[in-house]
N, C-alpha and C positions, 0 to 999 in steps of 0.2 A: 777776551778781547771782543771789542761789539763788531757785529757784520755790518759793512758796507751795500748797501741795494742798490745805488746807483741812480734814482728817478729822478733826481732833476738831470740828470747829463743826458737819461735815454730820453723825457721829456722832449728837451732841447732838441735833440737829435731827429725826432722825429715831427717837429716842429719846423725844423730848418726843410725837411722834405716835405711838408704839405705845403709850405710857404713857396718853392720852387714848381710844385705840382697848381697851383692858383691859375685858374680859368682856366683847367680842365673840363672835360664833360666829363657828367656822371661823378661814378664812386672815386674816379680815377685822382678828384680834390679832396675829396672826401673821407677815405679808408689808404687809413699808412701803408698795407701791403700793393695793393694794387696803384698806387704814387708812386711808390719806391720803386715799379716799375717800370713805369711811363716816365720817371725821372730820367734813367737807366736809360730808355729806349729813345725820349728825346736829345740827351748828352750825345749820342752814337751820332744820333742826325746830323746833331750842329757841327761835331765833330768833321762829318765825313763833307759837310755843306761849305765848311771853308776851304776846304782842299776844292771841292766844285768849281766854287766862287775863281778861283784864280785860272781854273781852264774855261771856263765860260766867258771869261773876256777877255782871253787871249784871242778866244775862236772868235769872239765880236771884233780886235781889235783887226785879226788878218782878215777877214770880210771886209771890213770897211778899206783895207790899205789895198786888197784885190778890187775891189770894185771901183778904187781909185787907177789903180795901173789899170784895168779894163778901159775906162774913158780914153788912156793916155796911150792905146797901143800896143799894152804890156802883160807877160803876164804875171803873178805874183812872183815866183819860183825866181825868175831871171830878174825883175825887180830886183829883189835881197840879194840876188848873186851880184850884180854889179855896183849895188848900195856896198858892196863889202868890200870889193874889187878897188872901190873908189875911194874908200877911209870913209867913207860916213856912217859915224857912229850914234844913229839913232834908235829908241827902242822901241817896238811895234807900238806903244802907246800912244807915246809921242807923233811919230808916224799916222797913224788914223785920227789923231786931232788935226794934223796938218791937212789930211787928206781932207777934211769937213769941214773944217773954217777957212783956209787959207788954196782952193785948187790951185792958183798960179805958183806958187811955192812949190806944190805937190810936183806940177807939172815941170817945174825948172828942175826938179829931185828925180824925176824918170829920166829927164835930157842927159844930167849927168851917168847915170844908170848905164843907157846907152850908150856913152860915150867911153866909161870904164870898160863895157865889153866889147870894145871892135880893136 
């Protein structure tokens, strides 16, 4: 029975990793070992960079929804405590768009705040 060598699949295979290593510096596009590296070690990145992605604009979105309750008298902490107190069911997103484009809204949203907690 004839041997099997396999070179168009390893071809393939390490094809698919230089094509993923493209506009690399240096050997790193260039030489399958040191790609298969930096493939390796950018995957981790992007990996670990979307998990970031989602606390990084939570932190952006309660900054802007603080810095809106600061105008209004308030401070964040007791903001969301009386936003919960009160039924208002919105999500900090939404919240720090209100807080940017629309302050009188913001500000009618602390009143109620307020008023849930006395």
């Amino acid at each position: 029975m004839a041997r099997i060598k396999g070179a168009l699949m390893t071809r393939k295979r390490r094809n698919k990793t230089l094509k993923l290593a493209k506009g690399y510096y240096g050997s790193k596009s260039k030489l399958f070992k040191t790609a298969k590296q930096a493939v390796m070690k950018s995957g981790n990145y992007a990996y670990i960079g979307r998990k970031q992605k989602k606390r990084d604009f939570r932190r952006l979105w309660i900054a802007r929804i603080s810095a809106g309750c600061k105008a209004n008298g308030m401070n964040y902490s007791t903001f969301m405590n009386g936003l919960k107190k009160a039924g208002v069911t919105l999500n900090r997103k939404m919240l720090s768009e209100i807080a940017i484009a629309d302050p009188a809204a913001f500000t009618s949203l602390t009143e109620q705040a307020k008023a849930a907690l006395k």
